[in-house]
N, C-alpha and C positions, 0 to 999 in steps of 0.2 A: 569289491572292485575299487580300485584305487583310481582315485581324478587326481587332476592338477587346479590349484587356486585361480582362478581369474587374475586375481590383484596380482599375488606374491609368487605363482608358480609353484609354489611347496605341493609335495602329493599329500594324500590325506584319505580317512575314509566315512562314509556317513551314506545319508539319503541318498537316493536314487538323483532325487533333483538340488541336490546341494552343492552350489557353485564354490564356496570361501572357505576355506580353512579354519574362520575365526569370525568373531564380531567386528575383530578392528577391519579384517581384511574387507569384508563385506560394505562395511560403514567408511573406507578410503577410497576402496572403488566407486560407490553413488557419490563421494564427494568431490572428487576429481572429474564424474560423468556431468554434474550436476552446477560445477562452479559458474559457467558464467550467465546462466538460467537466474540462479541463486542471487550475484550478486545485481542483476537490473531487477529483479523483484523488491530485492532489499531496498535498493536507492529510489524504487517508485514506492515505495511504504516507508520510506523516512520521512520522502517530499509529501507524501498524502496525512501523516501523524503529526508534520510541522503546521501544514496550513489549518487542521483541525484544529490544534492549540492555540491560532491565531485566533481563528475564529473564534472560539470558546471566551478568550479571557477579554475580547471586545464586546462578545454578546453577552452579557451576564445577566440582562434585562428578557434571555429570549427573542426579542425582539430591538434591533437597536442602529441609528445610522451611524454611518462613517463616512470617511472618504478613500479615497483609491489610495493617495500616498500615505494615510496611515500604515493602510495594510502592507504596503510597498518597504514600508521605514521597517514593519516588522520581517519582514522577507517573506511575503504571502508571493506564490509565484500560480498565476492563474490559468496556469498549464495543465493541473494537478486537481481533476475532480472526479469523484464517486460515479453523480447520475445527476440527468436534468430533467425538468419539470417543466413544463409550459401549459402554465394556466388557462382556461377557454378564451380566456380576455386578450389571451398571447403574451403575458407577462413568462420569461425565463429563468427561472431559478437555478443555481448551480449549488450542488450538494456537493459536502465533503462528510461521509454518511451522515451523521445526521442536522448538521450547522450548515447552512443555508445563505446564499446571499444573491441578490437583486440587484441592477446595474440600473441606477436613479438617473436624471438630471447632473447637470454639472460635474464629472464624476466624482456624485454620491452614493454609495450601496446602502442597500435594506439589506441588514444581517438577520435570519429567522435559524432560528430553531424547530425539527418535529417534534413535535408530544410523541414517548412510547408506547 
C-alpha cells in the first residue's frame, strides 16, 4: 500500500503505521512541530545552568556568605529555581538543584550546598 509522507508529501512504501518516507523527513517534522516548546525550555535551562555556575564558584566552602549585589554583579537572576525548602524554624531555602541559598539580614545570603 502506498502512503504519502507527512513532511515531504513523497509516496513511499513500509509499515502499516509508518508516517515519513525517511529519518530526515521524520526528524523535520517533530522539529518544526517542536520549535517553539524547544526553544523556552532551552532558555529556562541556560537561565537555570547560569545561576548554578554562580552559585558554585562563590560556594566553594559548601557553605559560604555573600551578598545580593555580588550575585547581581555576576548576573545571578533570582527568578530561576529548581525547589524550595522551608525548614520547621520557617527559614526558606531556594535550590538551583543542588546549591542552595538563604535570604540573611542586610541583604546577605547563606550559599549551602546538599551532600549526595
Amino acid at each position: 500500500m502506498d502512503k504519502k509522507c507527512l513532511e515531504c508529501g513523497d509516496t513511499f512504501k513500509g509499515r502499516v503505521d509508518k508516517k515519513f518516507c525517511s529519518d530526515y523527513c521524520r526528524n523535520a517534522h517533530n522539529n518544526r512541530l517542536n520549535k517553539d516548546g524547544k526553544n523556552l525550555i532551552r532558555n529556562i535551562n541556560n537561565r537555570l545552568r547560569k545561576n548554578w555556575r554562580i552559585l558554585e564558584d562563590l560556594n566553594v566552602h559548601k557553605k559560604t556568605k555573600t551578598t545580593k549585589g555580588k550575585l547581581l554583579e555576576k548576573g545571578f537572576d533570582f527568578s530561576y529555581f529548581t525547589s524550595i525548602y522551608t525548614t520547621k524554624a520557617g527559614a526558606t531555602y531556594y535550590y538551583v538543584y543542588d546549591q542552595g541559598y538563604l535570604l540573611l539580614d542586610n541583604d546577605y545570603y547563606l550559599l549551602v550546598k546538599k551532600d549526595s
